[in-house]
C-alpha positions in Angstrom: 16.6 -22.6 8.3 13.9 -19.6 7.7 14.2 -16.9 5.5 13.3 -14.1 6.6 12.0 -11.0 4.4 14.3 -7.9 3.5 13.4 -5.2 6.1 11.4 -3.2 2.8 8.7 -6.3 2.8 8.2 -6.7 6.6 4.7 -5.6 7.4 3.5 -4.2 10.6 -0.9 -4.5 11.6 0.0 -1.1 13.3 1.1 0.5 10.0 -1.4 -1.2 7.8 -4.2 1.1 7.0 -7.2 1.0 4.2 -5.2 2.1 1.0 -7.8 4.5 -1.6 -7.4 5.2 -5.3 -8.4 7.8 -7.1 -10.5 6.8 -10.0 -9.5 10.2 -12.0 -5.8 11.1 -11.2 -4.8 7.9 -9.9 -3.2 9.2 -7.2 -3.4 7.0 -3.7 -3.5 8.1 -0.3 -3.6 6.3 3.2 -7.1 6.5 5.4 -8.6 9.0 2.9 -11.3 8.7 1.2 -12.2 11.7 -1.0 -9.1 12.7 -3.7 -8.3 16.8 -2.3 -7.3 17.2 -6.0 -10.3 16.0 -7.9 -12.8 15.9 -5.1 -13.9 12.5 -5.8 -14.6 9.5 -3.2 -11.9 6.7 -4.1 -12.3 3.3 -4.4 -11.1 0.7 -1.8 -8.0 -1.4 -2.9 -7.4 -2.9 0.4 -4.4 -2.8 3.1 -1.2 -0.9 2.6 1.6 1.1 3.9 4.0 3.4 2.9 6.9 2.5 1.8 9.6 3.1 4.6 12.2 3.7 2.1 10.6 5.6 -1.1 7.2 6.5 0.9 5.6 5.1 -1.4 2.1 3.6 -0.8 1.9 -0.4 -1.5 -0.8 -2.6 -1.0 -0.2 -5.4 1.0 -1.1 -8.0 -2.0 1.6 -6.1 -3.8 3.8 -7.0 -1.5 3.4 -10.5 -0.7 3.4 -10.9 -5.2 7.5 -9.7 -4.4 8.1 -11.9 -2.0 6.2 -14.9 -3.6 7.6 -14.1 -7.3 11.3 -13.7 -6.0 11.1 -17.4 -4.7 
């Protein structure tokens, strides 16, 4: 029997984009580089999404940690 992920954790390629961190405010943001806020570039974390629930934006390696942790 496989278990399959709440619907939060599923993950679609289509949804996935390059997830950026602002290295002043902290703030993150989907497919942008530069922070509109403190007109900085941002660094690279890696894949994410928002959150469908709390739009939220997760990283990918965020997610699968919940998922591995909660086994």
């Amino acid at each position: 029997m496989s278990r399959r992920p709440p619907h939060h954790l599923l993950f679609t390629a289509d949804a996935a984009s390059t997830v950026y961190e602002c290295s002043a405010c902290g703030e993150r943001f989907l497919g942008e580089r530069r922070c509109p806020e403190c007109n900085l570039f941002a660094r690279n974390l890696g894949l994410g999404s928002a959150c469908p629930e709390c739009d939220q934006i997760v990283l990918l390696d965020e997610l699968l940690n919940l998922s591995n942790s909660t086994r």
